[in-house]
N, CA and C of each residue as an Amber inpcrd file, in Angstrom:
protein
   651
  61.0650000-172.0410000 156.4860000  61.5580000-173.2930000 155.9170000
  60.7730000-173.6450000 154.6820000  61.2480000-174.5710000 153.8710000
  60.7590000-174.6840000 152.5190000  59.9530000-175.3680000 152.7340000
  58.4990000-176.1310000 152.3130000  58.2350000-176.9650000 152.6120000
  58.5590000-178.5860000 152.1770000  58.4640000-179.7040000 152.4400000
  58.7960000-181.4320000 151.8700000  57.6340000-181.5780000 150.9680000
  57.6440000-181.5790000 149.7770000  56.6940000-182.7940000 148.7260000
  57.4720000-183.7520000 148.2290000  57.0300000-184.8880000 148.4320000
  57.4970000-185.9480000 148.2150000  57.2810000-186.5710000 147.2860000
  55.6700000-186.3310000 146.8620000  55.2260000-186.5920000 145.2020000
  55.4260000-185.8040000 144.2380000  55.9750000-184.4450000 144.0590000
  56.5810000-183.3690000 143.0320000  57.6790000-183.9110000 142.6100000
  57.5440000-183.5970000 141.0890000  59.3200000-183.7280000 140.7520000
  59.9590000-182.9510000 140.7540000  61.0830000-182.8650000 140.2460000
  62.0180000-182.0950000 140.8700000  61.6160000-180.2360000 140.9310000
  62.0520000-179.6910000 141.4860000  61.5770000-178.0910000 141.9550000
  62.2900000-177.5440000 142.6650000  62.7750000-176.0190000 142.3320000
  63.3460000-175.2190000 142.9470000  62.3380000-173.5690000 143.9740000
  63.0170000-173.6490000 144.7580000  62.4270000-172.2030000 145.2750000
  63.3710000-171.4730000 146.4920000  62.9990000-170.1630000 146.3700000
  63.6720000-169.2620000 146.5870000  63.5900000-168.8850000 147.9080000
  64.1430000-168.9270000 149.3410000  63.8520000-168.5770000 150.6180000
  64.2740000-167.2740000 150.7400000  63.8210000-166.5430000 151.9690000
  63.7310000-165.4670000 152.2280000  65.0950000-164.7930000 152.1030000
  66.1390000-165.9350000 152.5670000  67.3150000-165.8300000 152.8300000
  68.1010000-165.5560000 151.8070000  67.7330000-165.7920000 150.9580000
  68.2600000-165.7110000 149.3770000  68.8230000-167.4440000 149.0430000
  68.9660000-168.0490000 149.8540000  69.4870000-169.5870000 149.2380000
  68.3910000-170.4500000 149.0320000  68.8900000-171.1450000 147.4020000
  68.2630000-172.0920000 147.0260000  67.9600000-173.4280000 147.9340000
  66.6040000-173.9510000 147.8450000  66.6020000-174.9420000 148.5460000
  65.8780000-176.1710000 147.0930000  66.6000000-177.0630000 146.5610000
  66.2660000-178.1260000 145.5700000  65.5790000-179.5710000 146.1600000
  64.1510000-179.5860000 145.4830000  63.6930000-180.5030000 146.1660000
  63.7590000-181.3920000 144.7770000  63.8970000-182.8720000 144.9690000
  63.7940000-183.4250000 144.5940000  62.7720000-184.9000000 145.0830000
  62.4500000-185.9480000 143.7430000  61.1890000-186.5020000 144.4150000
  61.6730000-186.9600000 145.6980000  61.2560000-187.1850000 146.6710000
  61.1980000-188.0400000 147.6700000  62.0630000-187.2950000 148.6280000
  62.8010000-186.2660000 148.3260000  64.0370000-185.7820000 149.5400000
  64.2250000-184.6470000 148.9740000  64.7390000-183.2830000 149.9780000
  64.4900000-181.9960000 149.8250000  66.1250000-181.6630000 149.9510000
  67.2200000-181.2490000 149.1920000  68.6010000-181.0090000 149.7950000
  68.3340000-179.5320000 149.8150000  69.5850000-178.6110000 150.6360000
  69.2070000-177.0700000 150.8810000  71.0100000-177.1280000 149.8930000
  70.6480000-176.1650000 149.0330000  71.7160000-175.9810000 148.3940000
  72.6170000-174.0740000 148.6870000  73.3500000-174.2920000 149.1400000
  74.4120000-173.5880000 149.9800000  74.9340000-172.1980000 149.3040000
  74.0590000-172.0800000 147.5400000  74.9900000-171.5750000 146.9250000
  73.5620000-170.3120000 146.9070000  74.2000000-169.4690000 147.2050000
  73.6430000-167.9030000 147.3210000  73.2130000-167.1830000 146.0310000
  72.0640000-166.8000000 145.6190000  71.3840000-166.7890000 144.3290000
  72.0810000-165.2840000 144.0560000  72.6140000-164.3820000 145.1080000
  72.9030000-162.8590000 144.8180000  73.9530000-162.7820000 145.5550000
  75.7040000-162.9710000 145.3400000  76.9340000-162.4980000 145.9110000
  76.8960000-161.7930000 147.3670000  77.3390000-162.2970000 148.5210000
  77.2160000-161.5380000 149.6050000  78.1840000-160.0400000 149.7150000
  78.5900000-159.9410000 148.5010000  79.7580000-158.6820000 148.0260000
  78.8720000-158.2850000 147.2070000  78.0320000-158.3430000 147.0770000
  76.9040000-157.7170000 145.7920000  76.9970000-155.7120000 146.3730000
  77.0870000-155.1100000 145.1770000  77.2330000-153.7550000 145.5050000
  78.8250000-153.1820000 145.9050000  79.7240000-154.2250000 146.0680000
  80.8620000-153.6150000 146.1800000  82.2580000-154.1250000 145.1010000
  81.1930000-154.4080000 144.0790000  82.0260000-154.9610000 142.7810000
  82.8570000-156.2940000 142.9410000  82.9450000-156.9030000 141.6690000
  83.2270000-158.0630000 141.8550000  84.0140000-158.6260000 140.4580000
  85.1200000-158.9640000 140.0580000  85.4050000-158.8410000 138.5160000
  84.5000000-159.9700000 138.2070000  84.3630000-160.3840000 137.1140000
  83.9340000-161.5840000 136.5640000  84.6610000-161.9310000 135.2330000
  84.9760000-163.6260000 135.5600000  85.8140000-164.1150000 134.5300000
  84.9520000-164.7610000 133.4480000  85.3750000-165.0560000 132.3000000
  84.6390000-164.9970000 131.4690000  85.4780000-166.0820000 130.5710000
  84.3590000-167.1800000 130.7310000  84.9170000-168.5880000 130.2570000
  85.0230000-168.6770000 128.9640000  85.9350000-169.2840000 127.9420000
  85.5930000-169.0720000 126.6210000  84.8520000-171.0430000 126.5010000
  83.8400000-171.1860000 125.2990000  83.5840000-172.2570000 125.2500000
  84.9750000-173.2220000 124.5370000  85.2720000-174.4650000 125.4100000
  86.4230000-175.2270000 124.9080000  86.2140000-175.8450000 123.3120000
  84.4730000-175.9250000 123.1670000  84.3180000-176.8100000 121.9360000
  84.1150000-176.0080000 120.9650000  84.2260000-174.4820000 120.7430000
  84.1630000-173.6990000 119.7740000  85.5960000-173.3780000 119.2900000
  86.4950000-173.1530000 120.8080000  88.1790000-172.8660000 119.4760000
  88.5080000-174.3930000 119.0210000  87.8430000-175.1390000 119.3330000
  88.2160000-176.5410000 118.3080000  87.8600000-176.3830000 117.2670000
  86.5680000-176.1820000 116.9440000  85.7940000-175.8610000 115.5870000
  86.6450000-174.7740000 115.3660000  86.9350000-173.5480000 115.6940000
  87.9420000-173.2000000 114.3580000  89.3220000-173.1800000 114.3650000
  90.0500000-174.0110000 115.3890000  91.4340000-174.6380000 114.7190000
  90.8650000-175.4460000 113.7170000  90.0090000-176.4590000 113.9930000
  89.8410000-177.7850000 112.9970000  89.6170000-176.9280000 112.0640000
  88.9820000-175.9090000 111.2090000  88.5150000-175.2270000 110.6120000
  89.7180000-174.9060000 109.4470000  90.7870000-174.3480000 110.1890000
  91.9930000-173.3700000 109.9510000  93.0690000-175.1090000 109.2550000
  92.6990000-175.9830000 110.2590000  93.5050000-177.0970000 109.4600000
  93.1390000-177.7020000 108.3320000  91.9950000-177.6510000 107.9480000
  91.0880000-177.9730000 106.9140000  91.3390000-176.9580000 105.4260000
  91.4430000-176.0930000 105.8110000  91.7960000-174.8640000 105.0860000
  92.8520000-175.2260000 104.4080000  93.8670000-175.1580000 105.3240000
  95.3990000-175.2150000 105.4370000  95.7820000-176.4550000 104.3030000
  95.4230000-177.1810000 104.8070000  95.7760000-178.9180000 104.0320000
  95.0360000-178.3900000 102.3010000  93.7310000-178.3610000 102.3260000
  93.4020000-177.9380000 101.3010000  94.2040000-177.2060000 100.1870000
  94.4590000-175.8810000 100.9660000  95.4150000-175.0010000  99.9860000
  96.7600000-175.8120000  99.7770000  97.0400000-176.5020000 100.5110000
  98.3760000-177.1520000 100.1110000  98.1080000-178.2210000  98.9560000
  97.1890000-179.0740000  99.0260000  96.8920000-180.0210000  98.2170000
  96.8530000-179.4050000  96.5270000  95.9620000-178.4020000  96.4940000
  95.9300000-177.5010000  95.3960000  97.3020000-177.2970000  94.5270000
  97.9150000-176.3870000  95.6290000  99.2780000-176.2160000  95.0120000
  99.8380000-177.3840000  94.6000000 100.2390000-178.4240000  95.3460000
 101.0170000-180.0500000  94.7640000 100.3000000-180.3110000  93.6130000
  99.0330000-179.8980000  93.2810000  98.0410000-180.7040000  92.0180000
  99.1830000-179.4720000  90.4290000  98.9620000-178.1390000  90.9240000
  98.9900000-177.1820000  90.2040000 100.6080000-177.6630000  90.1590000
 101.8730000-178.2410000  90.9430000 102.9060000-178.3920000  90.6630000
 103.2070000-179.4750000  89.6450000 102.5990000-180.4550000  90.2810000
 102.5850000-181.7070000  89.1680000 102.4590000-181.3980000  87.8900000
 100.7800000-180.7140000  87.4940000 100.7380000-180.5560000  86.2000000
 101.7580000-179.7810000  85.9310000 102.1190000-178.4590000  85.8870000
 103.1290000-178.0580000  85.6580000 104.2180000-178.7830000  84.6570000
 104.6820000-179.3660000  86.1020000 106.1450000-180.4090000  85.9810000
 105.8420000-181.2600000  84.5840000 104.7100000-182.4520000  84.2370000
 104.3750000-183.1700000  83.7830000 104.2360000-182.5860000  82.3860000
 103.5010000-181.4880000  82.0160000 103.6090000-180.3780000  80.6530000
 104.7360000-180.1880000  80.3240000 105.9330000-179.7810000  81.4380000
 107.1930000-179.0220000  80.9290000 107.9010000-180.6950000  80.0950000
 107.7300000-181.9730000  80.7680000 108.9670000-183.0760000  80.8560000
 107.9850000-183.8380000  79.3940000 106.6910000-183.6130000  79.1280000
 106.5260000-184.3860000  77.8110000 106.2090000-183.2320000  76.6760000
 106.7920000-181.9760000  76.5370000 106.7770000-180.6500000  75.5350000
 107.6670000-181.1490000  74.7620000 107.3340000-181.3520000  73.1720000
 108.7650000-181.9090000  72.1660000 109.9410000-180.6020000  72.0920000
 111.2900000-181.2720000  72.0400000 111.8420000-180.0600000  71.2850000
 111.8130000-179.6170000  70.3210000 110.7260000-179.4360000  69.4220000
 110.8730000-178.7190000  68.5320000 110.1950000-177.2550000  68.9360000
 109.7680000-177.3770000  69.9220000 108.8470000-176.1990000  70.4590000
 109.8600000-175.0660000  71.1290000 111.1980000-175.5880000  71.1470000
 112.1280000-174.5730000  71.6850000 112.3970000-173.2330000  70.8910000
 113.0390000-172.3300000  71.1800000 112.4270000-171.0810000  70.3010000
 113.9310000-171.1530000  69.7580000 113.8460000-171.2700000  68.5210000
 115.2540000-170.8700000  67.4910000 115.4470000-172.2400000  66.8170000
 116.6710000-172.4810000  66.1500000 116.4420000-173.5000000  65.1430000
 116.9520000-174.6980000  65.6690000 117.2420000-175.2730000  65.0440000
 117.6200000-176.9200000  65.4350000 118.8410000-177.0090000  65.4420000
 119.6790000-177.1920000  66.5190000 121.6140000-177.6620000  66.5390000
 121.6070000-178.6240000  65.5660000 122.7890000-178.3770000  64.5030000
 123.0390000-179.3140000  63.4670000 123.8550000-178.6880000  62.4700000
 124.3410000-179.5710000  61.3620000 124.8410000-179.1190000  60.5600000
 123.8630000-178.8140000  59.0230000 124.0880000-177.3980000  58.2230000
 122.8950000-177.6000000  57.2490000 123.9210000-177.4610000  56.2720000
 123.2680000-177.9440000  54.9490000 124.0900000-178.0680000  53.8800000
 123.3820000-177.2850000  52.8710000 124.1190000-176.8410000  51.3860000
 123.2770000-176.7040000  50.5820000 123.8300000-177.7150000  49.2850000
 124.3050000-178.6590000  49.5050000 124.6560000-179.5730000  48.4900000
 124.4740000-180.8960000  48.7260000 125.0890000-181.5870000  47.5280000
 124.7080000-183.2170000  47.9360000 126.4980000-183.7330000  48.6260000
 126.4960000-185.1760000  48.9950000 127.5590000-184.9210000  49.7890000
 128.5840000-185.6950000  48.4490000 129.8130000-185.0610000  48.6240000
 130.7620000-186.1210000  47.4700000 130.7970000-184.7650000  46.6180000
 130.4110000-183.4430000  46.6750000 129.8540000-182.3690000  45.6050000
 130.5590000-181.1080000  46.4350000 131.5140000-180.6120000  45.6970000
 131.9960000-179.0330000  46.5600000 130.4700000-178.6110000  46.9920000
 130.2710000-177.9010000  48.4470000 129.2710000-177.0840000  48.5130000
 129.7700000-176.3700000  50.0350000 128.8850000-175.9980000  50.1610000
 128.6900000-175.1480000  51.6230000 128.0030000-175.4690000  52.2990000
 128.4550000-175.4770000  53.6810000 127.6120000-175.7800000  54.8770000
 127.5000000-175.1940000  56.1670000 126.7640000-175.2200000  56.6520000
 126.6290000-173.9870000  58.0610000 126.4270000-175.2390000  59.3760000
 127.6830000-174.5030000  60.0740000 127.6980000-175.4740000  61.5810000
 126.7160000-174.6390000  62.6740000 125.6280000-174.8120000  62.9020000
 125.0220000-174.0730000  64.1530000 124.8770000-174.7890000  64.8900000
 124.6760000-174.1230000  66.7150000 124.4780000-174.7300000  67.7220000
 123.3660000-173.3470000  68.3860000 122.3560000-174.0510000  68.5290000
 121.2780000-173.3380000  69.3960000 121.4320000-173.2030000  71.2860000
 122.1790000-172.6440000  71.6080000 122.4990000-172.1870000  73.2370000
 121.6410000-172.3920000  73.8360000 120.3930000-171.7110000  73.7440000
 119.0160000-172.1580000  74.3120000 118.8320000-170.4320000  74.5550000
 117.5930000-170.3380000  74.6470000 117.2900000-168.5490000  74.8830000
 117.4270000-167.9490000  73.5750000 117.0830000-168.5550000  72.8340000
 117.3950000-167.9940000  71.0480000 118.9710000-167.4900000  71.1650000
 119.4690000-167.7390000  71.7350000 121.1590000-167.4490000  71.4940000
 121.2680000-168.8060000  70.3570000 122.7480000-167.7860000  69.3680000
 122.9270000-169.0580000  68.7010000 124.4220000-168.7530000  68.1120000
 125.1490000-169.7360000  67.6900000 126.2570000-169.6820000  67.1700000
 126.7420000-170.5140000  66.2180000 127.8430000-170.3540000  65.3130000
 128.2490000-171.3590000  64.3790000 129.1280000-170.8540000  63.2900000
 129.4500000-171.3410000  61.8660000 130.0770000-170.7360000  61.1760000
 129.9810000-171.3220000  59.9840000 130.1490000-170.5230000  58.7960000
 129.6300000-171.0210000  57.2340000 130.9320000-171.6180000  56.9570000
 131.0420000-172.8970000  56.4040000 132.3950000-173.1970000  55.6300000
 132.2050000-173.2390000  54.1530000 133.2840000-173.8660000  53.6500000
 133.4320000-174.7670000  52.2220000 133.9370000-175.9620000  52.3370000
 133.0400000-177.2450000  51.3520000 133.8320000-178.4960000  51.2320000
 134.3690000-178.5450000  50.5240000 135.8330000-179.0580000  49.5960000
 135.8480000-178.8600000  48.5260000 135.8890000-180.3310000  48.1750000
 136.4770000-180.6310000  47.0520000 136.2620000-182.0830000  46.2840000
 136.9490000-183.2980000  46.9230000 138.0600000-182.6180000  47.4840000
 139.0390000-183.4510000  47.9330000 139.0030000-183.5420000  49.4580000
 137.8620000-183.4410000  50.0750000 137.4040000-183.0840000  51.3900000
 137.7610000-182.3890000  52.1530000 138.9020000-181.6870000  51.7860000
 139.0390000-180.0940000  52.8860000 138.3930000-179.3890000  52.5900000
 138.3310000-178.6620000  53.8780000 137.4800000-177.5280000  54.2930000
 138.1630000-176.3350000  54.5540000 137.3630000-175.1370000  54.3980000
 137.5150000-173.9370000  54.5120000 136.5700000-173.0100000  55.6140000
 137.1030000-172.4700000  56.4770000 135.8360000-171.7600000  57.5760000
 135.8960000-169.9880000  56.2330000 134.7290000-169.4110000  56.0800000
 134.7700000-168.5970000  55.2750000 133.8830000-167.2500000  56.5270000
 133.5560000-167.7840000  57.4950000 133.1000000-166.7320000  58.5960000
 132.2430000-167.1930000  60.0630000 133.1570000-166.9980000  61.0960000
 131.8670000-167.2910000  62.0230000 130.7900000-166.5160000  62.4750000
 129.8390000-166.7140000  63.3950000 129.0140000-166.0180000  63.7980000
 128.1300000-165.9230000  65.3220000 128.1930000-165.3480000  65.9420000
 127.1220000-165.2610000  66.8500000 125.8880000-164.0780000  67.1570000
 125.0290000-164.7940000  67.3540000 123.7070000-164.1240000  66.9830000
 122.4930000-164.8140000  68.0100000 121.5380000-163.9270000  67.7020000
 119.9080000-164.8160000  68.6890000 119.1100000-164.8110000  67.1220000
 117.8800000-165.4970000  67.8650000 116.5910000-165.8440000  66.8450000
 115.3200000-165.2990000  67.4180000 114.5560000-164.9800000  66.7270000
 113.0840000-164.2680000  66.8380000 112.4780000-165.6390000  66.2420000
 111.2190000-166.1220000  67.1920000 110.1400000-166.6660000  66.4230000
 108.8320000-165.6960000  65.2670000 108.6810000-166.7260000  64.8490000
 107.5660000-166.5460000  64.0730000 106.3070000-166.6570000  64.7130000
 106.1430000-168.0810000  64.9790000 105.0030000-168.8520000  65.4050000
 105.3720000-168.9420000  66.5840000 104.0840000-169.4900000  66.9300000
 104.0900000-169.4770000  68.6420000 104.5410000-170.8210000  69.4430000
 104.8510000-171.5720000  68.4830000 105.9710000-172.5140000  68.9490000
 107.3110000-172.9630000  68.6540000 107.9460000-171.5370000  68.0720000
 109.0530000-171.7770000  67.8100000 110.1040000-172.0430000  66.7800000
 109.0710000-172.8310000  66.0330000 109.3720000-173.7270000  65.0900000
 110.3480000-172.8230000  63.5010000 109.5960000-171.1850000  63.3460000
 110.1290000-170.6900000  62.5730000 110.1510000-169.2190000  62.9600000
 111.2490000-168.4580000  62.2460000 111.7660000-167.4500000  62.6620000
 113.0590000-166.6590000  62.0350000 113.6840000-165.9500000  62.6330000
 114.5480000-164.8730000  62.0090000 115.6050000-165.0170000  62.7720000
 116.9750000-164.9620000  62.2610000 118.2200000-165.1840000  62.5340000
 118.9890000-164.0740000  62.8020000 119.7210000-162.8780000  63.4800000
 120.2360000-161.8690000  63.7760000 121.8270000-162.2250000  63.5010000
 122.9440000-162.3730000  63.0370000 124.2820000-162.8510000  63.2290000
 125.3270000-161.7590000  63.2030000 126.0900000-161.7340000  64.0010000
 127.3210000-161.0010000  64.2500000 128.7850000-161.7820000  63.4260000
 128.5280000-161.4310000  62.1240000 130.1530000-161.9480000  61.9330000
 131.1810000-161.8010000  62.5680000 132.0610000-162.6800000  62.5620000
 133.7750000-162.6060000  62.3320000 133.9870000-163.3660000  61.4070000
 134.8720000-162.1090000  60.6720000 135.1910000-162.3040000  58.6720000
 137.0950000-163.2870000  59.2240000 136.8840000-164.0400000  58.1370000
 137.9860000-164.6140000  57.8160000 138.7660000-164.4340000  56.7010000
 139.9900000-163.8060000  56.5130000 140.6510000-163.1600000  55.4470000
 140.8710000-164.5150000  54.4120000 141.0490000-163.9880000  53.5510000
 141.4350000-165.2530000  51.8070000 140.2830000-166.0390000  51.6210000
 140.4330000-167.0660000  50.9390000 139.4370000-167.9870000  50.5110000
 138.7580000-167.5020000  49.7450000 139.4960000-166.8200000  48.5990000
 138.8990000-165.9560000  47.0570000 138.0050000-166.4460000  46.1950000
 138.9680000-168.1390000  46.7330000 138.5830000-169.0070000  45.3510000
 137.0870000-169.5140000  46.0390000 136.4690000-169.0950000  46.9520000
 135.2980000-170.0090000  47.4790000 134.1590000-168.5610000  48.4230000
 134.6140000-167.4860000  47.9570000 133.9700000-166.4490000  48.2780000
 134.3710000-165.0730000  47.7650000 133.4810000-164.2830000  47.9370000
 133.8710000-162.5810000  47.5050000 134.6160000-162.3270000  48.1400000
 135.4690000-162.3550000  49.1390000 136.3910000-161.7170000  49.9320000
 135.9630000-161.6690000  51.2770000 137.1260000-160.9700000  52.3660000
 136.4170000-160.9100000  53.7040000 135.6880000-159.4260000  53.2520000
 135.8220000-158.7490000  52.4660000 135.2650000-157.3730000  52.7080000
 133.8170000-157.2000000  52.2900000 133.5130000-158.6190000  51.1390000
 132.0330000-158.4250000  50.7960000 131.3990000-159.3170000  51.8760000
 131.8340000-159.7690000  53.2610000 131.2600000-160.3090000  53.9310000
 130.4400000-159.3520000  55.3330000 129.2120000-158.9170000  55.2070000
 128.2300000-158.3180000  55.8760000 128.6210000-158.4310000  57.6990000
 129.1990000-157.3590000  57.9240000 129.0080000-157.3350000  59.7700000
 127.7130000-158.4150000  60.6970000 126.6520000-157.6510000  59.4230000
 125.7370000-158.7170000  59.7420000 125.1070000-159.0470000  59.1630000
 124.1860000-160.1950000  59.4900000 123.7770000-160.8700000  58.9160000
 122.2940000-161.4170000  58.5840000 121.2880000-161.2330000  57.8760000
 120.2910000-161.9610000  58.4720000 119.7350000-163.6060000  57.7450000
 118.8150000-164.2380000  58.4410000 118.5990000-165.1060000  57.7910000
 117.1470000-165.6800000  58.2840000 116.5690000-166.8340000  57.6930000
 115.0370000-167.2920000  58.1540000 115.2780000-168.5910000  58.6500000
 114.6870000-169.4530000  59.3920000 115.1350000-170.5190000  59.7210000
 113.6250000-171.1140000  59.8130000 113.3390000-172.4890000  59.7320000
 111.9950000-173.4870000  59.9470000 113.1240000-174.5560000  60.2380000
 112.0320000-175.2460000  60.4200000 112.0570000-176.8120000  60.9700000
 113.1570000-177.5080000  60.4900000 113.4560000-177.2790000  59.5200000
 114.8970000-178.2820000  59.4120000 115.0940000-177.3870000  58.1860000
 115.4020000-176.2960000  58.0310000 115.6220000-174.9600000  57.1830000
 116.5960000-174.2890000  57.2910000 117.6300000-173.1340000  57.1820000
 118.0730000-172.1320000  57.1350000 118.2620000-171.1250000  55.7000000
 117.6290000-170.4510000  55.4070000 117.3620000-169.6700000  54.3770000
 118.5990000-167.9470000  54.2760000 119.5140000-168.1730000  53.5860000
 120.3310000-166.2940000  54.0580000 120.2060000-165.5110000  52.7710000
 119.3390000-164.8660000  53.2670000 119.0570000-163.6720000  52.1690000
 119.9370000-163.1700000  51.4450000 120.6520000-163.1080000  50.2290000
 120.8070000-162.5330000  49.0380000 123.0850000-162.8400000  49.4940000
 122.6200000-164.0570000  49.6950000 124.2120000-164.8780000  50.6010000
 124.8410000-165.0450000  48.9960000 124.5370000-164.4460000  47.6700000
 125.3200000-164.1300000  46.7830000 126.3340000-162.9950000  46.9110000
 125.8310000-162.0770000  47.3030000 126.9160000-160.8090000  47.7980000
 128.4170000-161.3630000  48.2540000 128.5800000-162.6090000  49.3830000
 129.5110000-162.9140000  50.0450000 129.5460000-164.3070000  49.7280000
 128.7940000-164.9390000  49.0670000 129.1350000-166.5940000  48.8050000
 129.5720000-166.4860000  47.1610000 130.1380000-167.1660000  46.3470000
 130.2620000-167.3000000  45.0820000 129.3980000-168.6780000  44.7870000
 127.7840000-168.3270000  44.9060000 126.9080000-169.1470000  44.2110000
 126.7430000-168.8190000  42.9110000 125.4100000-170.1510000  41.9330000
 125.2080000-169.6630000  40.8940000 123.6000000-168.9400000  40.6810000
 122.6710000-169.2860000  41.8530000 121.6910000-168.9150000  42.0670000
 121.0740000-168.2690000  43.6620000 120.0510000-167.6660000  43.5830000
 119.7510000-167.6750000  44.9780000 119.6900000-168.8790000  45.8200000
 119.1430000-170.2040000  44.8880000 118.5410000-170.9380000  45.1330000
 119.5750000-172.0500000  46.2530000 121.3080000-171.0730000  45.8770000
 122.4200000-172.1330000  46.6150000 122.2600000-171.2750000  48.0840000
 121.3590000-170.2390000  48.5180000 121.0350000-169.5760000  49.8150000
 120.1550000-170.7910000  50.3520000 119.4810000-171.5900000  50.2230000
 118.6460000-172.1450000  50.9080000 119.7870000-173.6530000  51.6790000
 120.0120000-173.8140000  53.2750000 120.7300000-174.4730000  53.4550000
 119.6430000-175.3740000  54.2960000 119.7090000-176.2060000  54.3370000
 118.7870000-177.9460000  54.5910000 119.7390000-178.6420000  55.6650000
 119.1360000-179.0870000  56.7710000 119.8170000-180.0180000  58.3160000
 119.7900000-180.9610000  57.3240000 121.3450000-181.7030000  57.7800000
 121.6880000-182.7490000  57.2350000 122.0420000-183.7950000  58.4830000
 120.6140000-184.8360000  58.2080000 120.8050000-185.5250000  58.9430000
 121.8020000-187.2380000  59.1320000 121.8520000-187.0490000  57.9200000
 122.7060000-188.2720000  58.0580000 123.8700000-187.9330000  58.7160000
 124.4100000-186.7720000  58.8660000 125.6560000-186.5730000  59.3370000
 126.9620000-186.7320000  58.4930000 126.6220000-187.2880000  56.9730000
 128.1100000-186.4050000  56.0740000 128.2150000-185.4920000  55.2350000
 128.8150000-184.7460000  55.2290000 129.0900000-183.5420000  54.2330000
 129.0640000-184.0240000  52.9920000
């Protein structure tokens, strides 16, 4: 038997028997639970507890993560969004939809109708005004644009005519009119290289066609 101390604190010891006997101050309990399996030697599986407060720490871990990377992305979307919705259009690549002129208005001249598609696609067609305010279409065109600069702003014109027969009195013919075409374009510009061949100007200088913004011919 174990022996009783009554003034010790608490203490364990080991009986012959193999069971714990726990004394505590003042009273001795015999504790029931066998220090070595009475199946000891004839195998025994053992289960194997996982700690509950460690897969918390790394779910919480994995949610922390999680939220994070999401937050990131919404930051990286916004800006995004916010760059694309205050970018001016002039930064679009090809020239400006409009009408360009190379005269004053009230004055026979020529004028080019373009419309910029978007994607440097572009389309339109050269006319004539004449004095008495009819007009003449003398060729249309569709074509794309190459920038220059890295915003767009200036660049090179590619055009695919379709020739329009007559209109002698206001051009070389459909036959001196070029399959294609090229030309330069800026900011409120359109420039067509050596557009004497197929226009009946008096200088190069009637090649340079100017957005007309007031809107009359």
């Amino acid at each position: 038997m174990l022996a009783k101390t009554r003034d010790e604190s608490r203490q364990a010891s080991c009986s012959s028997d193999g069971f714990v006997g726990v004394e505590v101050r003042g009273e001795t309990f015999d504790d029931a639970r066998p220090l070595v399996s009475p199946n000891a030697g004839q195998g025994f599986s053992k289960r194997r507890v996982w700690p509950v407060h460690g897969l918390f720490q790394v779910r919480d871990r994995l949610v922390v993560v999680t939220l994070l990377i999401a937050i990131v992305a919404l930051v990286i979307s916004v800006v995004a969004l916010a760059t694309r919705s205050v970018a001016p259009t002039s930064l679009a690549v090809g020239p400006v939809s409009g009408v360009y002129v190379n005269g004053h208005s009230g004055v026979p001249h020529y004028y080019v109708t373009l419309e910029n598609r978007g994607n440097g696609v572009v389309r339109g067609s050269m006319d004539y005004l004449y004095q008495d305010g009819q007009t003449s279409v003398i060729f249309t065109f569709n074509g794309w644009s190459e920038k220059f600069g890295s915003h767009g702003t200036t660049g090179s014109l590619t055009l695919s005519t379709i020739k329009v027969k007559g209109f002698a009195a206001v051009s070389n013919g459909a036959s001196m009119v070029p399959s294609t075409i090229s030309a330069q374009y800026s900011a409120k510009q359109l420039v067509f290289g050596e557009c004497s061949v197929y226009l009946k100007v008096l200088s190069l200088a009637a090649c340079n066609f100017t957005l007309n913004d007031s809107g009359l011919l």
